[in-house]
C-alpha positions in Angstrom: 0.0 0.0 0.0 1.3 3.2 -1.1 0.6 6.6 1.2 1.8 9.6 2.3 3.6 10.1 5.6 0.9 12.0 7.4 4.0 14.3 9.1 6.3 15.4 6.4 3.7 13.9 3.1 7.2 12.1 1.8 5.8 8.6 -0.3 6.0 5.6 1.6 4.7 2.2 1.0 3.7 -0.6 3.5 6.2 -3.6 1.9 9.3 -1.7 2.3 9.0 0.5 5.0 8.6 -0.7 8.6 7.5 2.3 10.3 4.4 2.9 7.7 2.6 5.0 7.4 5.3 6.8 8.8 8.7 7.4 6.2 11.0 7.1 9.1 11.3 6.4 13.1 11.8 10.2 13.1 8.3 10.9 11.8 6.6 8.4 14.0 8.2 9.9 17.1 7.1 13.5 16.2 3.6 11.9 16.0 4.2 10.5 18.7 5.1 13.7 20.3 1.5 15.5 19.0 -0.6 13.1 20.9 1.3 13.6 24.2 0.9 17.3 24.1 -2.4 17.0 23.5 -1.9 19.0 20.1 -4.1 16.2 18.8 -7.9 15.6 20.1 -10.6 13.9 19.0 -13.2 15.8 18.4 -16.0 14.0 19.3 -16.9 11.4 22.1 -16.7 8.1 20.8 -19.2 6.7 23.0 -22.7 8.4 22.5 -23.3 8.9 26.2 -27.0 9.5 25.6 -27.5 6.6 24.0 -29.1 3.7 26.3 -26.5 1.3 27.9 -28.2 -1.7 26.4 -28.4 -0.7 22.7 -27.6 -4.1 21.0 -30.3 -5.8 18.6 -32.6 -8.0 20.1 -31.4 -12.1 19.8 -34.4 -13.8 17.6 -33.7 -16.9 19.8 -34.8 -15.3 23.4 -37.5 -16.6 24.0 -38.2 -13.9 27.2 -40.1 -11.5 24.8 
C-alpha cells in the first residue's frame, strides 16, 4: 500500500518501509510527540453517552419477549 507520511507527506509504501505509514522512526516519534501534548484531540466522544446502555439488537432466539 502506497501513502503519504501524514507528518512530512514524503511517499511511503507498507512492503518496504517498517515504520508505515510513517517514512521514518523520526516521523513516527514527532507523532508520537502530537498526541502527548495534547496538540491532537478527537473531536468528538466516541461513545454516544446519551444513548441507552443496552443498545444491542434484540437475539431472535430469546424466548423472554
Amino acid at each position: 500500500m502506497k501513502h503519504n507520511c501524514p507528518i512530512c507527506k514524503k511517499p511511503t509504501d507498507s512492503e518496504s518501509n517498517p515504520d508505515f505509514p510513517f517514512c521514518s522512526e523520526r516521523c513516527r516519534i514527532l507523532d508520537l510527540g502530537n498526541w502527548a501534548s495534547e496538540k491532537y484531540v478527537i473531536s468528538e466522544p466516541v461513545i454516544d453517552e446519551d444513548a441507552p446502555e443496552d443498545s444491542s439488537p434484540a437475539d431472535p432466539n430469546d424466548r423472554r419477549n
